[in-house]
N, C-alpha and C positions, 0 to 999 in steps of 0.2 A: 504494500500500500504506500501510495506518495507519501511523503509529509505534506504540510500547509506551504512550507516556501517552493517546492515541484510542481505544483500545479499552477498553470497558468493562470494568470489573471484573464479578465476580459478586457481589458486593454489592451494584456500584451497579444493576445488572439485578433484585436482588432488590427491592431500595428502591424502583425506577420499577414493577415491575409489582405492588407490595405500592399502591402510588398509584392507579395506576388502578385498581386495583380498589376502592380507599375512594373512588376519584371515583363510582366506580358505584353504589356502596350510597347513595352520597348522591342520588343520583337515583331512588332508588326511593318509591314511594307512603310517609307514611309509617304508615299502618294495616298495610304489610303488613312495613316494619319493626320495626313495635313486636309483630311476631306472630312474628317473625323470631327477633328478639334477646331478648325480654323473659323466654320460657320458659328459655333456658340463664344467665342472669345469676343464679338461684337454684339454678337443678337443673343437677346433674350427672351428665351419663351414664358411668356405670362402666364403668372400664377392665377389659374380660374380654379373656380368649383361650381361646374355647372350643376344647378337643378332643375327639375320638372315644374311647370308650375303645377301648383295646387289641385287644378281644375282637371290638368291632365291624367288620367287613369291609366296607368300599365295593363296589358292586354292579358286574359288568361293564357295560360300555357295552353290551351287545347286550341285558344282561336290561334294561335301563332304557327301549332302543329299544324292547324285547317293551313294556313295559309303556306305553311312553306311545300303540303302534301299536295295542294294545289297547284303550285309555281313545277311543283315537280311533275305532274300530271303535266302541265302544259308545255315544260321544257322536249318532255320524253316521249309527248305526243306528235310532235313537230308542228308544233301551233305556229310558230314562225316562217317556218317553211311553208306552212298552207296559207301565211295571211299575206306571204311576198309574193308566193305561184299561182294563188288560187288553182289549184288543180280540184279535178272534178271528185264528185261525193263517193261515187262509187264507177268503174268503168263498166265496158260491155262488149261481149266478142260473139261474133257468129259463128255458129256452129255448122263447121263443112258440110256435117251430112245430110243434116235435115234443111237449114239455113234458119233457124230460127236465133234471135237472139240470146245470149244469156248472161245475166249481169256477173261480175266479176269483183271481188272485193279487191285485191291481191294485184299490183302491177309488178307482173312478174318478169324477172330476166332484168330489172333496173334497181341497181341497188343504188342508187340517188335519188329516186323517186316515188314518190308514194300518190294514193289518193287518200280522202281527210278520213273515213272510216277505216284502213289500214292503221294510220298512224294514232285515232284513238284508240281501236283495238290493241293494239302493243302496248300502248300507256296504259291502257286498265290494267293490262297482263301484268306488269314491272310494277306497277300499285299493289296490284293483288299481293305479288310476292312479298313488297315490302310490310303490307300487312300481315301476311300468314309468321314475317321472322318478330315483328311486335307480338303477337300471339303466342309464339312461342318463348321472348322473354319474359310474356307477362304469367306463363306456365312454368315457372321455375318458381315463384313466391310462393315461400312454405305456410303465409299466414291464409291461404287462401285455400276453400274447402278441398279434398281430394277429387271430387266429381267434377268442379269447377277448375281445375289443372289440368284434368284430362280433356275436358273440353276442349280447353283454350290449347291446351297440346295437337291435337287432333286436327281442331280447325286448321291451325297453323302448320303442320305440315300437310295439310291437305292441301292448302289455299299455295305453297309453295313447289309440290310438287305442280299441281294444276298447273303452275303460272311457270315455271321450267316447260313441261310437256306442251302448251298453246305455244310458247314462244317459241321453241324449235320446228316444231309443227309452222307458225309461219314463216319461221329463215328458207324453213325446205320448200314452202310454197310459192316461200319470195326466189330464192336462188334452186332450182332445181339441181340434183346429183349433188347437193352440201351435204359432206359430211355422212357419206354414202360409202 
């Protein structure tokens, strides 16, 4: 066991790693020193503490999940790509043998290109999965009954395989012989 005079103070602790950290700086390039230190040696960043006002309410955590679940829906829907292309809702091919037409979800053979029910159908599917792996986190909480774990267990890999199985199912429909 130390005595009292062996162990460090907390000064002397602050002194030594206040050191090694100026040994450190001294080891650095010095262009990216003088990019470092050169900008705060004139200017100073102002001491704020921003607040809220009063009137403004912080948002639940569920409406902010709603909204980032949403932005994600739209990112991975190709909502942007359907509001710059407008391409059609759904396409349509004739059938050689009879000549009747038949509508077509799936533009197939273009993998830059979708129509707008393609690309919500994939964004439900990547939803889906992302919900069935909340389900399964939320099946691991021991405070929660055992029928209600199985549940929530269940769904969620259900709702994950599901959402694996459609989506390859549309790569193959979209790219024919993938992964064949």
């Amino acid at each position: 066991m130390r005595t009292k005079s062996d162990n460090p103070t907390p000064g002397a602790a602050a002194a030594a790693t206040a050191a090694t950290a100026s040994s450190d700086l001294d080891s650095f390039d010095p262009v990216l020193l003088l990019l470092r230190f050169l900008p705060y040696s004139f200017l100073r960043p102002p001491r704020t503490r921003l607040r809220l006002p009063s009137s403004v309410v912080l948002p639940s955590p569920m409406t902010v999940f709603s909204l980032l679940l949403l932005t994600y829906f739209a990112v991975v829907s190709g909502l942007v790509y359907d509001v710059i292309v407008e391409p059609p809702g759904i396409g349509s091919t004739q059938d050689p043998a009879t000549g009747t037409v038949r509508p077509i979800v799936f533009l197939p053979g273009r993998v830059n290109g979708q129509y707008i029910i393609e690309g919500l159908s994939s964004g439900f599917m990547f939803v889906l999965g992302g919900f069935g792996l909340i389900f399964m986190d939320l099946a691991v909480d021991r405070h929660r009954a055992r029928s209600t774990r199985l549940s929530f267990a269940m769904f969620g890999i259900s709702a994950v395989v599901i959402a694996y199985l459609m989506t390859m199912l549309f790569i193959r429909i979209k790219i024919p012989g993938y992964l064949w």
